[in-house]
N, C-alpha and C positions, 0 to 999 in steps of 0.2 A: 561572660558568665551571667547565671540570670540572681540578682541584685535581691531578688526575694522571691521567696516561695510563696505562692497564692494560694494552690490546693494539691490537694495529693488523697486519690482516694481509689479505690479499686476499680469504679462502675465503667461503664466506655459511654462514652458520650460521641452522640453523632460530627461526624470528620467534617460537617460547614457549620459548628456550634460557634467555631473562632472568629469567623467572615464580621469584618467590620463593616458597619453603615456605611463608612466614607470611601470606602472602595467596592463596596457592592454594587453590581450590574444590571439594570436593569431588565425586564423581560424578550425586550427587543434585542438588545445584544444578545442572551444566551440562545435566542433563537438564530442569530447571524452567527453565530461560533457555531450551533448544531449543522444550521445547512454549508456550512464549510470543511465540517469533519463530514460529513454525508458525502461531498462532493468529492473525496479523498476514499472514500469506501472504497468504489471502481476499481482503486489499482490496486489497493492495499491485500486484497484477500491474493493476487498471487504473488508480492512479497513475502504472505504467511506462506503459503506452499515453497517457496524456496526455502524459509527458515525451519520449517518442518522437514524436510531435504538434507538440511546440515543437522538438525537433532537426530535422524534416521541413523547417518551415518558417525554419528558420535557416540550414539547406544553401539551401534556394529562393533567401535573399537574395545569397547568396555569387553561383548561376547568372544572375540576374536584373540584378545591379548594382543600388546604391542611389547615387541624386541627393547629392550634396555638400551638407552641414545647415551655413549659413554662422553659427549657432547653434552649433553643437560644436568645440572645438577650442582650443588659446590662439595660433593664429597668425590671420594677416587672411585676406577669404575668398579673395582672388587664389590666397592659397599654397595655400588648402584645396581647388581644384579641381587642383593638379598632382599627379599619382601620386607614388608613391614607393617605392623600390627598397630592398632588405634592405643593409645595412650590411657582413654577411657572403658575399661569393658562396660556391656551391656548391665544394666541393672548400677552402674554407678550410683552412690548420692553426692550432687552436685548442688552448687550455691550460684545464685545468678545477682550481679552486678552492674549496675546501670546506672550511670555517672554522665550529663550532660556540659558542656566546658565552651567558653570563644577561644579555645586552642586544643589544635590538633595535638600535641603529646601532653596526656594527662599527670600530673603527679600530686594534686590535693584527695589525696583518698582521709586526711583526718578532717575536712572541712567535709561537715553531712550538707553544707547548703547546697554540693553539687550531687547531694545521690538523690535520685530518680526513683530508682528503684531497687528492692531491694529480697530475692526469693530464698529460703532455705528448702535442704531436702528434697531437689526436683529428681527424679530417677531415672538416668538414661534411659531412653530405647522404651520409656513406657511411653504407649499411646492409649490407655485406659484411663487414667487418673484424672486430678483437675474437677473442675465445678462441673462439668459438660462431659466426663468423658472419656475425653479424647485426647490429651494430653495437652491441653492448652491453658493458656494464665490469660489473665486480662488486667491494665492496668492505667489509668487516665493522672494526667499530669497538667500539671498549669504554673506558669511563674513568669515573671514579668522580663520583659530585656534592657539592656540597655541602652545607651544613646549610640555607640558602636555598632550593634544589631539593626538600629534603627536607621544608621547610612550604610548600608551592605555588607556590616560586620559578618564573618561567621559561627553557625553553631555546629558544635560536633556531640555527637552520641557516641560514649565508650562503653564498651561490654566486654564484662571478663566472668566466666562461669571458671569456678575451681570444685574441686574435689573438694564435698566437706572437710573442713577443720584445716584449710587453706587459707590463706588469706592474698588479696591480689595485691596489694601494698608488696613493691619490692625492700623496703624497709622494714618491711615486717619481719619477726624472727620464727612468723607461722610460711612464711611465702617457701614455696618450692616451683620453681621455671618450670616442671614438666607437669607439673598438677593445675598447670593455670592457663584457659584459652583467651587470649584475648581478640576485638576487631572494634572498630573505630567507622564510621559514616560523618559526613557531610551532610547534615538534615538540611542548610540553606542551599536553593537551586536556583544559580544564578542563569539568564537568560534576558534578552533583549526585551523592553516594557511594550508590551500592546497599544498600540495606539490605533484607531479609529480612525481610517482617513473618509471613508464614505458618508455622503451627506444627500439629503434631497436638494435635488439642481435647482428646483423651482425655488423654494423657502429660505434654501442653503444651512436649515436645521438637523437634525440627527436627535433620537429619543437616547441613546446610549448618556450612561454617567460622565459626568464633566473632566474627570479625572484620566477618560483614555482617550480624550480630544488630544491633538497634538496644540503647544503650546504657540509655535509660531507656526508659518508656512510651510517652512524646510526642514522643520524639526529632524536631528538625527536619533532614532531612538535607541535610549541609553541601556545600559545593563543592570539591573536589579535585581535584589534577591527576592526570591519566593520561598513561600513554607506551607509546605504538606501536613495535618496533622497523624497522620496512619502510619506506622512504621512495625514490622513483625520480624521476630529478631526467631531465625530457623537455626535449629539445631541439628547438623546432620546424623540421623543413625543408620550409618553403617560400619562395616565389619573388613572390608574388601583388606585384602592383601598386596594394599600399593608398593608399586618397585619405583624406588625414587630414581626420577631420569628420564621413566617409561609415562608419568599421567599425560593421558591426550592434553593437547588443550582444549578450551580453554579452562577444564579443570584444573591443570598445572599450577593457575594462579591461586585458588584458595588452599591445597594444599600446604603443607608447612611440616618438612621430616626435623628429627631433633639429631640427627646424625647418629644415631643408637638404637637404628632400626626398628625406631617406631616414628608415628606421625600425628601429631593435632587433631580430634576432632576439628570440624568445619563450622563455623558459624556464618551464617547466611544473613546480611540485614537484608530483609525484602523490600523493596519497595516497588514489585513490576505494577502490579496491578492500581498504582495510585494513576488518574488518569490527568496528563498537563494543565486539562481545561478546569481542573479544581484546587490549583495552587494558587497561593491567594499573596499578592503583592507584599514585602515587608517595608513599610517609612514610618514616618515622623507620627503617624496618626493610628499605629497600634502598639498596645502598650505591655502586650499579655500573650502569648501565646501558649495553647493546648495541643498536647501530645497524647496521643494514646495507642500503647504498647502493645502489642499481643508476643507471646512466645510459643512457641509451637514446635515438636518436633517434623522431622522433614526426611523424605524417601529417597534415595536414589535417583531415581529416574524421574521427582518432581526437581530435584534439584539438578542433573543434566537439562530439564527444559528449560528454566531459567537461566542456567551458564551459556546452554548454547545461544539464547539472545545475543550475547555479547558480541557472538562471534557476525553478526552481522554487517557492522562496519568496515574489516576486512572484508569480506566476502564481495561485500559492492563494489569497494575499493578495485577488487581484482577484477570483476564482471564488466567495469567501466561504468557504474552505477554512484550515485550518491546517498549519504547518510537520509535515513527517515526522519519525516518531518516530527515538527509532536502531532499534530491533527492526522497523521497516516497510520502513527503509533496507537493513536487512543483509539481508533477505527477500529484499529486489530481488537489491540484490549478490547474495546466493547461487543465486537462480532463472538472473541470466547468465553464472553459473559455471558450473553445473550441467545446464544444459538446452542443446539442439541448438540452433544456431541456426536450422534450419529449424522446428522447435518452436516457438522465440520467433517466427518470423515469424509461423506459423499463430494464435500466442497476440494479434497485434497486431492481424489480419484477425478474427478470430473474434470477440472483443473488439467490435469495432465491432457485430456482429451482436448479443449477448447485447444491448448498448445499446438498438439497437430492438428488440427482441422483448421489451426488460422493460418501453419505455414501452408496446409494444402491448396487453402483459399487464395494464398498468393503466389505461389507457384501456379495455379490453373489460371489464373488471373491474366499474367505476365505472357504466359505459352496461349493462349485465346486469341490475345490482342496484337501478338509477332505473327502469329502465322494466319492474320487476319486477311484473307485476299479479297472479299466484297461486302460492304457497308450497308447493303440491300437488309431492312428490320431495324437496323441499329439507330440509337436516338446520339444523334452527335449533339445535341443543346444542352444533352444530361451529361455527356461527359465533359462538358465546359463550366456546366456546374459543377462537377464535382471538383474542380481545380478550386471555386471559388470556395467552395463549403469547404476542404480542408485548409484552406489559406485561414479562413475566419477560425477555423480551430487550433489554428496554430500560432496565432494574434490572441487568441482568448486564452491558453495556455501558460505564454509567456508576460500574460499582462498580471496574471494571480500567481506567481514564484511557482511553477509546478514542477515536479520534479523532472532532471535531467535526462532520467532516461524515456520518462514519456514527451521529451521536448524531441528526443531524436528519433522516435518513432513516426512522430507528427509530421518532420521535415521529409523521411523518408517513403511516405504516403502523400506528400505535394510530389514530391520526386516523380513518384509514380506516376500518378494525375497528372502530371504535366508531361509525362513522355507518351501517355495515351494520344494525347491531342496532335503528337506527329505520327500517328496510326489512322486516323481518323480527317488529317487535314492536309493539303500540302504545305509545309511552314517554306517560305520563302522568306532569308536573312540579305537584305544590301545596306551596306556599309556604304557603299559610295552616295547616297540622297538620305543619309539620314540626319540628323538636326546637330547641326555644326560639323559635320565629317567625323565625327569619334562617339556616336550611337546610331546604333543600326537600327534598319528600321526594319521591321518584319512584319508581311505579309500574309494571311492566311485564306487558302482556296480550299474550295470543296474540290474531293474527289468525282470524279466520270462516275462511280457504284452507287453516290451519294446523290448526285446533283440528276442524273436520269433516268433513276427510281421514282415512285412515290413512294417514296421513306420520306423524303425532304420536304415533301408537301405538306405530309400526315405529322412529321415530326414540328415544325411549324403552326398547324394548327391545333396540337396539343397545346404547346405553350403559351398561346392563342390563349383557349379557354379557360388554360392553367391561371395564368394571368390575374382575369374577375375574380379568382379566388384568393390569390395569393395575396395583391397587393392590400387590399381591404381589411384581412388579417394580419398584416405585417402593420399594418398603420394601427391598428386596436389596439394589438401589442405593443405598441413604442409606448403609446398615449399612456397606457395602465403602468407600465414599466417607469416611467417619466412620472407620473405621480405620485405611485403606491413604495416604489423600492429606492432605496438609497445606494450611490454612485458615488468613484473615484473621482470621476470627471467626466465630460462630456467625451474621447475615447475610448474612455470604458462604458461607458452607455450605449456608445454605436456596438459594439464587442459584444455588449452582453444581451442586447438585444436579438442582435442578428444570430448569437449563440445558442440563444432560449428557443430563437421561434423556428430555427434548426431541428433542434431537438424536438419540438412541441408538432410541428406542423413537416417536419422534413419528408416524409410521407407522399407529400402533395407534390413531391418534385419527382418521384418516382415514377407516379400516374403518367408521363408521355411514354416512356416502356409501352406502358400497359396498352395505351392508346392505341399504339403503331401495331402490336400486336392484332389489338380487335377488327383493326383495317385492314389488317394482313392475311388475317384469319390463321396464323400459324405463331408458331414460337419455336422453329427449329434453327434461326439465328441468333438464337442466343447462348451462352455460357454455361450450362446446365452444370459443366463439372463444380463450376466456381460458385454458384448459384444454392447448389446442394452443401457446399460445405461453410458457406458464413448462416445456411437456414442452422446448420447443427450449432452455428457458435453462437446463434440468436436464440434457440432455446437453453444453450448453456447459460448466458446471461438473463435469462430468464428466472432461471434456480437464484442464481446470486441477487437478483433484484429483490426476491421476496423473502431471501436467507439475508442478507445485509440492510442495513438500514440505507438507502438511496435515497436521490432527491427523486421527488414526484414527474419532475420532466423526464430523465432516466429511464423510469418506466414503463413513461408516455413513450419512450423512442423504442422500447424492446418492443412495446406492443404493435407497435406500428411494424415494424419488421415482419412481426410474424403475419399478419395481416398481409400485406402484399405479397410474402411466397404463397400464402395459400390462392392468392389473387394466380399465383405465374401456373401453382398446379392444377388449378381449374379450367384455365386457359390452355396448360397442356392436353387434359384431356377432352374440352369439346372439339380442340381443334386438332384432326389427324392427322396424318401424316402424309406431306404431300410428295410423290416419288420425283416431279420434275421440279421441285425446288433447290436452291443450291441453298448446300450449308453453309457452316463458318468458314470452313477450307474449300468453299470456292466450289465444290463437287456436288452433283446431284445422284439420285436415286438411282437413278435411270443410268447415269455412268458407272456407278458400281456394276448395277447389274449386268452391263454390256461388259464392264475387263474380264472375269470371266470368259463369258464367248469369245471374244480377242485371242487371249490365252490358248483357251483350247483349239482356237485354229489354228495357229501357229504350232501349235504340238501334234494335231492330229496328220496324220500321214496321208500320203494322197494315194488314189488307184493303182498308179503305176507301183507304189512302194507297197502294197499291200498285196500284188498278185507276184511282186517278188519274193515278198518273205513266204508266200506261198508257195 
């Protein structure tokens, strides 16, 4: 409980007014916290589209009606089939109540040293009134904690709105149970403490505050409480005609019937929009902490979008997905702070698109490269790199905790890349001469389409010139990387190097394609179907790069994409089309054109058969 009260005054004061010196972060850290929620952007906006997906169809059940579940409820099913009407009508006057406590069930309502705050006369269902308007209050709080608070004690926020000339005291001989709402929050959020493990290699220094150094080597890091100062305490008005038994979830939960065919107003503590990265440590070295209050009425359908949040945890759960990080949460948060909403609509429609165009792109992908019969055009150096560039993605992935489902996405795109390379080589496996008899050794040959073309030549001296470029770049890079940015360790500096200049320069690995083409003077062995539908998923991500806040490499790599299809469509059109060239599937021009005439001889009848039908 807080030991004394320090202020109490109506004004709002800014939510990092509380931020103590001795845990405050320096400019360098909040810059390595930003480009890590950046780096989380990527994924984060089609988690939102899936959670927009389950708010779609949680609004549907609302227009739809759902059947009364004689399963759901603790009254009998008789009662569960009669609607039920809100407790409060519209236009109530209501008294609001705000009592902070270190224990979850409160019962000092005659000690004022826990009220908070304290409203007369608020009137249901107005959205007019208030200082501004709109139906809102505002209200700023300060008091000190105690030494319990100070090693992970908790604090709880109680709020009971009654119908005037109620009183919430159940000891009162004003209290009436059906005239009174109450709901109760957890203001401390406990969570695992930040700790800093990256350091410059060369120095072995770090500019971040001293306080999220880890303490020894192996530090295991502990769980502490955190505190938010912004809290808004929603009042639901609506009217709706719930059938206890039937509320969807996860509405079901705030719901509360009184068995008498009525139901509670809903009170809502909001806390979506506070974002992780502004929760500020609780210990030994703060002494005071500020709260400030908003109350606010609340809509239907703003409060379905906050319920259905909830329901995201199952839903991963089901999909084979894991729980969202904070840095993927505050992503979201910030992109529906930040962005239009006509933006966000485009980002949900668009979305759907990228979706198929990425299975299309791997479906043509996979059918290209099976019914691959000659190697003639093809750059087999790039597809050995591509084994390597996803392997390093899939090292960089799991070296920074990323989430599960894009761990399995990673493995399944090595997968691929590595079953290319028996399309493309002959892999020979002997078990009998490999190192100790119990690892096989394997072999890999060029194919006869590879090895007695001038593909093999031309794909060779790409990589050739590729080379003067690449290697000179990749050493600049290390050097500036190794000075300028702070590291795990020297395997995470190989990772994150080889990750950066991937993205930065990966570009330059594409150019032998290109190469073998201009030597070729064609481009009809190539993939076009597969070709055409990641150009559509590179202009998709193109929108999301300049609608989301990305890291600058990020965008360095969409650009680059787009850059090289225009490269493959310029190349399409100076170079025409050559009728005795074979395509992918092994056929020429010239053979089409001949099955026909084949055909038709085969079907056209001869003299003798034509002076008979005569």
């Amino acid at each position: 409980m807080p030991n004394k009260k320090s202020e109490n005054k109506t004004e709002n004061t800014p939510a990092n007014s509380n931020e103590s010196s001795t845990v405050s972060t320096s400019d360098q850290q909040q810059n390595n916290q930003e480009q890590e929620r950046q780096n989380q952007a990527g994924f984060s906006w089609k988690r939102f589209v899936m959670q927009m997906v389950i708010f779609y169809f949680i609004s549907n059940l609302f227009k739809s009606g759902s059947k009364p579940n004689a399963t759901n409820g603790t009254t009998s099913q008789a009662a569960s089939y009669k609607p039920s009407t809100n407790l409060f009508p519209r236009g109530q006057l209501l008294n609001l109540h705000v009592y902070i406590s270190e224990k979850d069930n409160f019962t000092e309502f005659k000690n004022s040293t826990f009220l908070v705050w304290k409203y007369n006369k608020l009137k249901y269902g107005n959205w007019e009134d208030g200082p501004n308007n709109d139906g809102t209050r505002t209200h700023s709080y300060a008091f000190n904690i105690s030494e319990n608070v100070q090693n992970n004690g908790s604090v709880y926020l109680h709020v009971y709105i009654c119908k005037n000339g109620i009183s919430p005291d159940p000891s009162s001989r004003h209290y009436q149970s059906q005239g009174v709402v109450y709901e109760r929050k957890l203001l401390t959020k406990y969570r695992k403490k930040r700790i800093h493990k990256a350091s410059n290699l060369l120095t072995g220094k770090t500019e971040v505050h001293a306080d999220l150094l880890p303490k020894t080597e192996n530090e295991i890091p502990e769980i502490i409480s955190y505190w938010h100062p912004n809290l808004t305490i929603n009042l639901l008005d609506d009217q709706t005609s719930w059938v206890e038994g039937s509320v969807p979830a996860p509405l079901n939960q705030f719901i509360k019937f009184d068995g008498r065919g009525h139901y509670f107003p809903v009170i809502y503590l909001n806390d979506y929009w506070n974002l992780n990265g502004d929760y500020m440590p609780v210990n030994s070295s703060v002494e005071t902490l500020y709260l400030n209050l908003i109350y606010s009425p609340l809509s239907l359908i703003k409060w379905q979008f906050f319920a259905s949040q909830t329901t995201q945890n199952p839903w991963t759960a089901i999909m084979g997905g894991d729980q969202q990080t904070d840095d993927e949460k505050d992503s979201m948060k910030q992109m529906l702070l930040d962005t239009n909403p006509y933006l966000i609509g485009l980002t949900v429609c668009v979305s759907l698109l990228h979706s198929v165009f990425e299975f299309l792109a791997f479906k043509n992908d996979i059918q290209f490269w099976n019914s691959r019969k000659s190697l003639e055009g093809l750059s087999v150096r790039s597809v050995f790199f591509g084994v390597f560039q996803s392997v390093i993605v899939l090292l960089y992935v799991l070296d920074n905790d990323t989430n599960t489902m894009i761990i399995i996405s990673c493995l399944i795109g090595v997968g691929i890349d590595a079953w290319k390379i028996t399309k493309v080589m002959k892999v020979e496996i002997n078990w009998s001469n490999g190192a100790f008899r119990s690892m096989p050794k394997i072999a890999f040959h060029d194919k006869a389409t590879y090895e007695e073309s001038p593909t093999k030549m031309y794909d060779k001296m790409a990589f050739k010139y590729l080379s003067w470029a690449l290697f000179p770049l990749f050493g600049c890079y290390a050097v500036y990387s190794l000075v300028y940015n702070e590291h795990k360790g020297w395997y995470s500096f190989c990772l994150g190097i080889c990750y950066g200049f991937l993205l930065m320069f990966g570009f330059i690995m594409m150019t032998p394609q290109l190469f073998i083409n201009y030597k070729m003077k064609s481009v009809a062995h190539l993939p076009w179907r597969m070709l055409t539908y990641k150009a559509l998923n590179t202009f998709i991500d193109d929108i999301f790069a300049f609608i989301i806040k990305m890291p600058t490499l990020y965008r360095i790599g969409c650009l680059r994409d787009d850059v090289i299809f225009f490269i493959f469509l310029y190349q399409r059109w100076i170079y025409p089309i050559d009728p005795k060239r074979i395509n992918e599937f092994g056929v020429s021009g010239e053979d089409l054109a001949r099955q026909p005439d084949s055909n038709d001889n085969e079907l056209r009848p001869t003299d003798g058969e034509n002076k008979k039908d005569k």
